[in-house]
N, C-alpha and C positions, 0 to 999 in steps of 0.2 A: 906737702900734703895738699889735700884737693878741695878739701873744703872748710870754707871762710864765713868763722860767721862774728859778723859784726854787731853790735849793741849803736854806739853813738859816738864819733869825735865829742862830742860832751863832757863823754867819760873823763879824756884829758882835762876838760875845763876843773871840773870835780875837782883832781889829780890835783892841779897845779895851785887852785886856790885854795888847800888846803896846808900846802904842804909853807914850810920855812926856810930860814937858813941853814936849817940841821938837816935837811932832806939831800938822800943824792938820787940821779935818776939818770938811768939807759933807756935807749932806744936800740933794738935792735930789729933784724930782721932773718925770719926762719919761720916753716911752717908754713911758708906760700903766705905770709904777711906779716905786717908791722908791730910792733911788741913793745908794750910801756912800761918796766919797771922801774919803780920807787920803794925805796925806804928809810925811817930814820934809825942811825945805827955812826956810829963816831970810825966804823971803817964800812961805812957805806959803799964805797968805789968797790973796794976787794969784794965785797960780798955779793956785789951786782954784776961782778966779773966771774965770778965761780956761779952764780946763775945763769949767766949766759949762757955757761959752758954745760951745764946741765941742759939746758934745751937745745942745742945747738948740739948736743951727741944724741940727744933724740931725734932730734930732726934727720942727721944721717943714718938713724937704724928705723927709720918710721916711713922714709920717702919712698912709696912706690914708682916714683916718677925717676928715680937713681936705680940703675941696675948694681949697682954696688952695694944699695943695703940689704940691711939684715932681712925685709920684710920680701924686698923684692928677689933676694935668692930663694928664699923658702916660698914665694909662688912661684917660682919657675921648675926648683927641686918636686917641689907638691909633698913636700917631706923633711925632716930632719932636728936639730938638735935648736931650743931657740933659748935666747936670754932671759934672764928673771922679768926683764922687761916687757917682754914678747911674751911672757907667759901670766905674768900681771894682767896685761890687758887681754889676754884671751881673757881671764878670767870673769874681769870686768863683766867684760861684753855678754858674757853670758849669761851672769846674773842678770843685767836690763833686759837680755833676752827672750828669756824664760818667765820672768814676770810682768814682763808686757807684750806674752802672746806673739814673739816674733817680730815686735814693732820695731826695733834695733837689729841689723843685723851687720856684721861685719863684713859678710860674702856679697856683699852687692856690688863689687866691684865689677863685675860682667855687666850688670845692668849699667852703672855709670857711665864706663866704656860704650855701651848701643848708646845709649842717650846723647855722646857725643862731650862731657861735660870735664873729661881731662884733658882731651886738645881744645876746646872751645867750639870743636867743629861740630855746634848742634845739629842734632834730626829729631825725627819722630820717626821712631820704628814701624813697624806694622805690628798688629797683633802676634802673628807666626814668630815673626821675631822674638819678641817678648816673651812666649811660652818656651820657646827654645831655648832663650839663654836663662829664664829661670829654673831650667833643670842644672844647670852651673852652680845653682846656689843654693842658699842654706845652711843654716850654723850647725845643724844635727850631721853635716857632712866631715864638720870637724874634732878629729879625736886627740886626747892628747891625755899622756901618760908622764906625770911629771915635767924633765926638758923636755918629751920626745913627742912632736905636733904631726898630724897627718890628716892635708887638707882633703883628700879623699876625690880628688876632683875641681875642687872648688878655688877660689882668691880671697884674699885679705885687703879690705882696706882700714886703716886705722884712723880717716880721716875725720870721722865722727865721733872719738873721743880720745884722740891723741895730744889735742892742746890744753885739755881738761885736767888728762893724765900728767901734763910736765906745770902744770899749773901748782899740783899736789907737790910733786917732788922738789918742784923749788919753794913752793911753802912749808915745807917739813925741812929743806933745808935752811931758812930762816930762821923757823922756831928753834933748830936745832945749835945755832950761831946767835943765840938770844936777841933776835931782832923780835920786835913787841909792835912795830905797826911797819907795815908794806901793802902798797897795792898794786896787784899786775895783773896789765892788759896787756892777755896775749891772744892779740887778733880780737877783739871783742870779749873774750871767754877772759872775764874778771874775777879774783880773786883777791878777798878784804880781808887781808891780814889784824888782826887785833882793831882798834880804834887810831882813829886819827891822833895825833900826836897830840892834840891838848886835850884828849878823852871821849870828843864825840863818835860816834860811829861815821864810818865814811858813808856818803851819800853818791847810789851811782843811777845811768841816765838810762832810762829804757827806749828805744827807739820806736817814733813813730811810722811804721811802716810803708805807708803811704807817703811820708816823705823824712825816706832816716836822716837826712840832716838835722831832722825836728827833733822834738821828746816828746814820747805818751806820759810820760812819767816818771818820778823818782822812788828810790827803795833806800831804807839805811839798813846799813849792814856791819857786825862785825865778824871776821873768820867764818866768813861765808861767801862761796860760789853762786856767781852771777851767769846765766851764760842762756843766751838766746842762739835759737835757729827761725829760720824767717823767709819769706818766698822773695825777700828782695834781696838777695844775699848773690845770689847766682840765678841766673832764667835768662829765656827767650822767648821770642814771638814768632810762631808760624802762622802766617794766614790771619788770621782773627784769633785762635788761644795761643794761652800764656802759659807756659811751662816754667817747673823749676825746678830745683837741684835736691828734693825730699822726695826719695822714693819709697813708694810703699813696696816691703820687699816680697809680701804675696802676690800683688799684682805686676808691679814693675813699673808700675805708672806712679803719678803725684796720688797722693789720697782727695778722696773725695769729699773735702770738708769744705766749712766756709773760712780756714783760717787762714791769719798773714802772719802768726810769731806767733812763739810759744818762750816762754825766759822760765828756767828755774834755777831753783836758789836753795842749796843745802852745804851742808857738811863736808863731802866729798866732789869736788869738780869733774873727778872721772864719769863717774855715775852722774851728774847734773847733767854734763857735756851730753851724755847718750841717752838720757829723759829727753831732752829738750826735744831732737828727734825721734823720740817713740813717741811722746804727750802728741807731737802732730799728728803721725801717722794715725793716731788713735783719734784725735777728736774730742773736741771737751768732753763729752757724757763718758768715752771711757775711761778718760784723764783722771778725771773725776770720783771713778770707784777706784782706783792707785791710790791717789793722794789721799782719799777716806781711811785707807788700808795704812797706809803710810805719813803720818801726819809730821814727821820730821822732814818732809819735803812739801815746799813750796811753788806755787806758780803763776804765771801770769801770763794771761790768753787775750791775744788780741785780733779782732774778726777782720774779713774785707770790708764792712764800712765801719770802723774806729771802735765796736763797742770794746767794751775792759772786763773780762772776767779774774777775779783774784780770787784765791787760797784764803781761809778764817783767818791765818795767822800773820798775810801781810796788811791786814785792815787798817793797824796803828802805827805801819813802817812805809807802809806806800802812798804818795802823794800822785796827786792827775788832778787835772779841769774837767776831765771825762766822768760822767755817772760813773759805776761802778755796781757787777754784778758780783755777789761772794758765793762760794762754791761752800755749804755749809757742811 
């Protein structure tokens, strides 16, 4: 998958200083990055092993970059029969879609491709260009009838809320294997399984964007999705601007705002995964009327020079050295 988004090597510190003798923990790699799970569980190994394999059979029906998967036959077909899986996340996607005005879209794969951002071999299009491959896209292009998907013209990328989505299903398969505390980092996109082992809530790292090696700050969480998108994840520099890997998929360009990350934190990781990039597309102020609408989700907005906008409800959960502005 094509896009990576990271929170903090931190996260591991969190991880590691939390955990005991009773902890077992993988490392694996899939999804175009590195992946940290732990949990405690008296057959931890097995159960990190049948994880793996859960993301690891996503990874091969989710890779557009494998003309062998599932996702990349059905852009090539431009039609056909797809998996419960494949048809989960259309699903998904569409729900962020629809309620954030188009801020999420999964068809921007065209646009990715001009921008140069799955070989690496960045440009900057022209305008013409850009009008031209946004008639490529569009979610309203795609129709689907139970299994039966019909992209109408258009491509599929899953990259924006594919590790959110294997986040879920290895979390429900935890809970379903009476595991009571796990936390996984897959690619930055965390997932806090119940409380840390001697009951506190796990505590994870949010990155300072200006220099992620840093932290803006911490959140404690339990059985809750953590998952930043951010301008330092993926970009380049042409000439004097700075580009990067969040496209606005009415313009085709980055959006026009002053942010550097956006983290949200709810219930579901699919759906956070693909907030995270709608909340930027949008812009704090229309972030803003969502989250009003929607108060079982959470956020944290961080600008081009360090200010910290948060959510009412991480007021008592979120630590920073930064002021702090709440979103009431």
């Amino acid at each position: 998958m094509r896009y990576v988004k990271l929170i903090t090597p931190l996260i591991l510190c969190f991880l590691l200083c939390s955990c005991s003798e009773e902890a077992h923990y993988k490392q694996i790699f899939a999804m175009d990055t590195v992946m940290d799970l732990a949990v405690y569980s008296d057959v931890g190994e097995e159960l990190l092993n049948e994880a793996s394999d859960i993301i690891f059979s996503l990874d091969s029906m989710l890779d557009r970059s494998d003309p062998n998967s599932e996702v990349s036959k059905l852009n090539a077909s431009g039609s056909g029969t797809v998996s419960e899986d494949i048809r989960a996340l259309i699903d998904y996607s569409a729900e962020v879609y629809y309620q954030t005005d188009g801020s999420f879209d999964i068809t921007v794969a065209p646009l990715m491709e001009l921008w140069g951002f799955y070989t690496k071999e960045y440009r900057v299009p022209s305008d013409s260009e850009i009008q031209s491959v946004l008639e490529k896209t569009g979610f309203e292009k795609i129709s689907a009838d139970g299994s039966e998907v019909n992209l109408n013209g258009t491509e599929l990328d899953f990259g924006g809320i594919a590790k959110g989505y294997a986040a879920d299903q290895v979390a429900s398969f935890l809970r379903g294997s009476s595991v009571e505390s796990a936390m996984l980092s897959l690619g930055g996109n965390v997932y806090a399984l119940g409380t840390k082992h001697g009951g506190d809530p796990w505590r994870v790292a949010i990155a300072d964007p200006s220099d992620p090696s840093g932290t803006a700050g911490t959140v404690e969480v339990s059985d809750k999705a953590v998952i930043t998108s951010g301008t330092y994840q993926r970009n380049f520099t042409s000439g004097s601007s700075f580009y990067h890997h969040i496209i606005d998929p009415k313009t085709g360009k980055n959006p026009e705002n002053e942010l550097s990350s956006v983290t949200v934190i709810g219930d579901n990781s699919a759906v956070c995964d693909a907030l995270s990039t709608a909340f930027f597309v949008m812009g704090i102020d229309r972030a803003a009327e969502y989250l009003r609408e929607h108060t079982e989700i959470n956020a944290i907005f961080i600008d081009k020079n360090g200010n910290i906008t948060i959510t009412a409800g991480l007021e008592d959960i979120f630590e920073s050295e930064n002021s702090l502005d709440i979103i009431a």
